[in-house]
N, C-alpha and C positions, 0 to 999 in steps of 0.2 A: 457848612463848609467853611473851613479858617480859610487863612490869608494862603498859607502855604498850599493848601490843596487848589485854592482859585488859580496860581500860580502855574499849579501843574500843566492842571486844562488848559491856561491859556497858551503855553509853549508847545502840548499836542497840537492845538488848534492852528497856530503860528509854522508848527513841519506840515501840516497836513495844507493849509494856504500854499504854502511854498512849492509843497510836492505835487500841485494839481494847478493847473492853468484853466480849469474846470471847474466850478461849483454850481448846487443850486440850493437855494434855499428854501423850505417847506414848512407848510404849516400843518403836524397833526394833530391838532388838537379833538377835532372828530371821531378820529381814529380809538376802537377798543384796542387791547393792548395784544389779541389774538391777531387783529387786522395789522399793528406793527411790526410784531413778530413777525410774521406771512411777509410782509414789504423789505424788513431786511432781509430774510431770507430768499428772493428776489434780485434784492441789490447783490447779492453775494455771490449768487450764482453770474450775475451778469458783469460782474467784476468792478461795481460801483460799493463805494464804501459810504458808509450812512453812521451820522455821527450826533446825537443829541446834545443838547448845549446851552446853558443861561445864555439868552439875549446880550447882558452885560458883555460876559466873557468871548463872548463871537466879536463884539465890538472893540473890543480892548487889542486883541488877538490880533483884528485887521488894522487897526492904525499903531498899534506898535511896528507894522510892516509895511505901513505904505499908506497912510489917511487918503492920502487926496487921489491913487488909484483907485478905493473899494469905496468912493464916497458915495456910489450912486446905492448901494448894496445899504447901508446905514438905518434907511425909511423903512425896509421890510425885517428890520429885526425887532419883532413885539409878538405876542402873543408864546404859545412852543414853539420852538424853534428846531426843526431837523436838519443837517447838513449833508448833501449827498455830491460828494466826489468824486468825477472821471477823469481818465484820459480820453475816453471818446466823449465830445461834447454834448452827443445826441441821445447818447446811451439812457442819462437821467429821463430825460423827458419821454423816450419810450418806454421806459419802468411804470414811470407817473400815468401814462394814459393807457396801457394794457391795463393797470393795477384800478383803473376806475370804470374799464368795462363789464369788474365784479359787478354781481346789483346790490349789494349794500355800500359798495363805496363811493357812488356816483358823485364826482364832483370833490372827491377825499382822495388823498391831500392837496391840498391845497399849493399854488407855488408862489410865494411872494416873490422871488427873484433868479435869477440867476447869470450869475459871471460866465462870461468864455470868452477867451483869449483876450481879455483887457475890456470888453463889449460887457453892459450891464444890460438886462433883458428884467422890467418891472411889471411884473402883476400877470395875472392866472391868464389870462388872455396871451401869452407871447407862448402858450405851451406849443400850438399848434404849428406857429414858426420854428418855435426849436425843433419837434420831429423831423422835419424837412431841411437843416444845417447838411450842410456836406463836408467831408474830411478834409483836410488839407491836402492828403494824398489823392481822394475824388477831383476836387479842383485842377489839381495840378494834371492829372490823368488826362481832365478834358480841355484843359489849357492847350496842351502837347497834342491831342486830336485836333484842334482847332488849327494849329499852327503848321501841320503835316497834312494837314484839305487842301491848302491850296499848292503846298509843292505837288502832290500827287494826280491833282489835277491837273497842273502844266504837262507831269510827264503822261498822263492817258492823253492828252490831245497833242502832244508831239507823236506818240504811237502810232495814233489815230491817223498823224498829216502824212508821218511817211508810208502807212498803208497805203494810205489814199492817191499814193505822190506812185508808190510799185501798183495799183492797178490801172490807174491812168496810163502809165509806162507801156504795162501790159497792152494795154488797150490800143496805142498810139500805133504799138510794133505788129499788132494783128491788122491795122487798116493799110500798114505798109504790103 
């Protein structure tokens, strides 16, 4: 690869940073090349882009655009490197752990890392917390349920007082 082609990759790699507030980073080294095939096509379907890539050039790429954001992402880049891209955060890490209840991939591929929303997430062990991320619009969903409990509960027991206020009424005018 010359200087101009490294070039290339690393300005792809630099829109594709830019265009995803989402990454994770993997290792298939494991992986036959039928099982990555299968795993992009996968990604593809699930609207995740998956992107292979020298070590170097993933690194270049991210501090050309921001060193001291992607610094925590820096330690997981060794070995193959694959990059998988969403806009839903979760999306990855549900790929990665359907894709290892094959029985030849158990435990393939691997996650050294993964970025979401500025949050760096290091080592195979954080896969299980990312399935379990919730949207920003989830969030916000049950933000907005939380905050509508208690109005709606003052008005069921105002409801409730002035039933309670018309059978007494009731009551008062029958003992009359």
């Amino acid at each position: 690869m010359n200087k101009q082609e490294k070039n290339e990759v690393i300005e792809v790699l630099k829109e594709k940073f830019s265009q995803y507030n989402n990454f994770y980073i993997t290792n298939t080294e494991s992986l036959t090349v039928a099982q990555v095939n299968k795993l992009r096509g996968i990604c593809f379907d699930k609207n995740v882009e998956m992107k292979v890539a020298k070590n170097t050039l993933i690194r270049k790429a991210l501090e050309q655009l921001d060193e001291t954001r992607f610094q925590g992402t820096f330690d997981s880049l060794h070995g193959v490197t694959a990059l998988l891209f969403s806009e839903n955060p979760k999306a990855p890490a549900l790929i990665l752990s359907s894709f290892r209840e094959e029985p030849k991939t158990k435990e393939k591929p691997q996650l050294k890392a993964a970025f979401i929303d500025g949050d760096v997430f290091v080592g195979d062990n954080q896969l299980a917390a990312l399935k379990d991320l919730k949207s920003k619009q989830d969030l916000i969903g049950e933000i907005i349920g939380l905050l509508q409990s208690p109005a709606k509960n003052v008005i069921s027991a105002l409801n409730a007082g002035s039933k309670l206020a018309g059978i007494i009424k009731a009551l008062e005018e029958r003992a009359n």
